[in-house]
LOROLO-888757 format. One record per residue: residue in one letter; x, y, z of N, C-alpha, C in turn. Coordinates in steps of 0.2 Angstrom, whole numbers, plus 5000, padded with zeros to 4 digits. Layout:
AXYZXYZXYZ
...
! end
This chain:
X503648855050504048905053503648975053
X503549005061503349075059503749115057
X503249165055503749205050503549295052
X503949325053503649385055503849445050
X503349505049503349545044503349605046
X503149655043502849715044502149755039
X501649745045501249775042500749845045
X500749885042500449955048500749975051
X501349975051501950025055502349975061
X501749905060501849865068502149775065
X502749775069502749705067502249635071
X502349585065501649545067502149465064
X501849425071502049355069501449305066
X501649255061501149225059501149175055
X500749125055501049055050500849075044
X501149045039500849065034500048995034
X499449035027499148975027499148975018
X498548935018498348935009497948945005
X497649015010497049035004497349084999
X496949074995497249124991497849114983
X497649064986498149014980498049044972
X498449074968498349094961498349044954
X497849044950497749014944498149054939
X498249124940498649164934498949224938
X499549234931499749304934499749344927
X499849414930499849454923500349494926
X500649504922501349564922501549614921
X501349674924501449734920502149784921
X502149804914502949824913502649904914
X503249954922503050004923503450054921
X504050034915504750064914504350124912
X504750184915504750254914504150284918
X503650244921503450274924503450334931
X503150364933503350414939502850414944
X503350414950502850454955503050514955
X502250574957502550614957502350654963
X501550664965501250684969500950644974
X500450684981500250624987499550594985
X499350554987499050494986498250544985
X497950524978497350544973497450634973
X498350644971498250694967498050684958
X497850724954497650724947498350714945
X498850734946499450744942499850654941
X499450624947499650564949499650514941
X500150484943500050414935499550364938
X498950354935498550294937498450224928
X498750174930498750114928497950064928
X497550064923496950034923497249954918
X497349904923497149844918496649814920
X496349764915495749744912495849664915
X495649664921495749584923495049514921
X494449544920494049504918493649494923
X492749484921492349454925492749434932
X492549424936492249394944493249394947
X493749424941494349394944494549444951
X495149434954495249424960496149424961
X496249464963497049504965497049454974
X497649414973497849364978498349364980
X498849404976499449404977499949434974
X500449484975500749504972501649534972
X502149534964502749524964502949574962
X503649584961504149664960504749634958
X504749674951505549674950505849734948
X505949774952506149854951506449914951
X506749934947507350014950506950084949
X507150104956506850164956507550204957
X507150274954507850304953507550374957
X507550424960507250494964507450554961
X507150584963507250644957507550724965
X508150734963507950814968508050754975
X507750774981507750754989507250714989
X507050694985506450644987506950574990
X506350534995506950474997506550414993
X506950364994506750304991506150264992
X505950265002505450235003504750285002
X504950325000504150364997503950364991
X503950314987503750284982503250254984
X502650254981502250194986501550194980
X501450144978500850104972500250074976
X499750104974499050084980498650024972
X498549984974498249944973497449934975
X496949924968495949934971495749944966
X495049904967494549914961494349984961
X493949994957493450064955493250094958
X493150074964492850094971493350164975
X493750124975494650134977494150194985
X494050134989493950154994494450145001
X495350144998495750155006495650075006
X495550015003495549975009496049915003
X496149944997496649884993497249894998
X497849864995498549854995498849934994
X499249944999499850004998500549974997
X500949964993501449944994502049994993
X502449994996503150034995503950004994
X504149984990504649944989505149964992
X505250034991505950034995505750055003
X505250025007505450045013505850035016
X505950085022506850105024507250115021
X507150125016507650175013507850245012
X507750285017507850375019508350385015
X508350385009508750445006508750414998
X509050474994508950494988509350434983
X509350424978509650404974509350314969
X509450284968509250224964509350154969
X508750124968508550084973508249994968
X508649954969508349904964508149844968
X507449834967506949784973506749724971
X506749684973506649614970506149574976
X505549544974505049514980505449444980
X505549434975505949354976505449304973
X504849324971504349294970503549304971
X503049284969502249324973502249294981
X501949364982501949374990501149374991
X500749324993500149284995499949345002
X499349384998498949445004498749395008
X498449365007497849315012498449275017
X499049275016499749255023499949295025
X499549365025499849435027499349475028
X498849435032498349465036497849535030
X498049535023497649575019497449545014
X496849565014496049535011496249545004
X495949484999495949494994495549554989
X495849574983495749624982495249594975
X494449614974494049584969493849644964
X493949634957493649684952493049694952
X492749764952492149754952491949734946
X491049794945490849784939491249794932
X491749844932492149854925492649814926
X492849774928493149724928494049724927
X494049804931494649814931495149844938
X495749824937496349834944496549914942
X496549954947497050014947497550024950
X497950054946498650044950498750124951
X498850154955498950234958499650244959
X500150274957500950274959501050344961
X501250364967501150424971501750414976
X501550494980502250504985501750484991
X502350474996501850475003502250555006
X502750595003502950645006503350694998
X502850734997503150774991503650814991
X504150794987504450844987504750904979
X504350884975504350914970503750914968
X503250964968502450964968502550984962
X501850934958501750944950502250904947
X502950864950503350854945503550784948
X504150754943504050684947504650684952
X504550634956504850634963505350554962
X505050504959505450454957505250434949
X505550374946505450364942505650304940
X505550234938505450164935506150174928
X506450114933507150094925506850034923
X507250024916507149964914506849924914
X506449874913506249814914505849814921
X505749864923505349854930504649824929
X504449764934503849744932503549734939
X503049734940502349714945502149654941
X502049604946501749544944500949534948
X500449544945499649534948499549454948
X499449424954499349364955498549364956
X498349314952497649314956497149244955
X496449254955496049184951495749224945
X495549174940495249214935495549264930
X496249274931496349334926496449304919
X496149364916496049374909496849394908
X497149354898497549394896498249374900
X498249314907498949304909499549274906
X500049264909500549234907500449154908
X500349144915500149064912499349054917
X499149004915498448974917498748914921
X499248894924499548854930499548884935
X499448824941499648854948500248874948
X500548954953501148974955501148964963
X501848954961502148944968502049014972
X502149004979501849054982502449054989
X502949094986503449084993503149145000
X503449115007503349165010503649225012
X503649255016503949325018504749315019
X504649245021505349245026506249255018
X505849225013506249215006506249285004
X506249365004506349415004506449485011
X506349445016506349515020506049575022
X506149615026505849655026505549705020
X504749705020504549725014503749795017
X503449825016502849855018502149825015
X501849805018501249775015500749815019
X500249895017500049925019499249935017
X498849935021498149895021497649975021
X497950055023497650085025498250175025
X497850225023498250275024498450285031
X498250245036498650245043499350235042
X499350175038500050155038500550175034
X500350215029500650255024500750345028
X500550325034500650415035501250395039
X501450325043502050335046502750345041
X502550385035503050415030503150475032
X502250505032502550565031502650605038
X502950575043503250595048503750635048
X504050605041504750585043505150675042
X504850725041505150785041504850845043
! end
């Protein structure tokens, strides 16, 4: 069945395929954390885990309430995902896209969402053998302070080969796009700027 998405501002149809298949995932719990500024401000929260030697980001899951602080809106919440390098070309994700307006927003993937069935390239550790995780606004509206912030139990799931430290060393099922809906899978500050249009 094709399946169609939204990626870069543009929707796109496409079969799913197989690459990209995960051996491990690793979980990380982001409760209380905050966005608060635009993307590689200092005041920004950045998240360093340690996935090991040669491993490799292949896929990735959400189970999250965000809550906004002031007029910040929902879908300017947005976590960039990349090695050490972090040169623009990991994973952008925004969970609440489409959701213009203030208040608490709770997102669920339904499961790992397979980058390589969504036309974006696997994401590989370099030499320090670790994933950054960047949580930022795409549109401030509280400079130096936080604009959203993580409830309870909120977790990102890193699907990948190779990771050190997961939860399980079996293959995961890898459902496709059509099992959650409209979601942002953003490959480039291009795509993230059709945010900051919005005012």
């Amino acid at each position: 069945m094709l399946m169609s998405y939204t990626i870069n501002g543009s929707t796109v149809v496409d079969p799913p395929d197989v690459e990209g298949v995960p051996d491990s995932i690793l979980s990380i719990d982001v409760t209380g954390v905050e966005h608060r500024d635009l993307e590689a401000d200092a005041d920004n929260t950045v998240l360093a885990e340690i996935l090991g030697p040669g491993a490799v980001m292949t896929g990735i899951g959400w189970d999250v309430t965000i809550t906004t602080q002031g007029d910040s809106w929902l879908s300017e919440s947005v976590v960039y995902f990349d090695g050490s390098d972090q040169d623009l070309a990991g994973l952008f994700l925004a969970p609440g896209v489409g959701e213009e307006f203030s208040g608490t927003g709770i997102y669920s993937s339904g499961g790992i969402i397979d980058l390589s069935d969504n036309a974006i390239p696997n994401i590989p550790v370099l030499a320090d053998e670790t994933l950054y995780l960047q949580f930022f606004e795409s549109f401030d509206d509280n400079v130096s302070a936080a604009d959203s912030v993580y409830g309870p139990t909120s977790t990102y799931d890193i699907a990948g080969i190779g990771i050190i430290g997961s939860l399980s060393g079996d293959a995961l099922p890898v459902p496709t796009l059509s099992t959650i809906g409209l979601i942002a899978l953003l490959t480039s500050l291009v795509g993230v700027g059709i945010f900051l249009l919005r005012r």
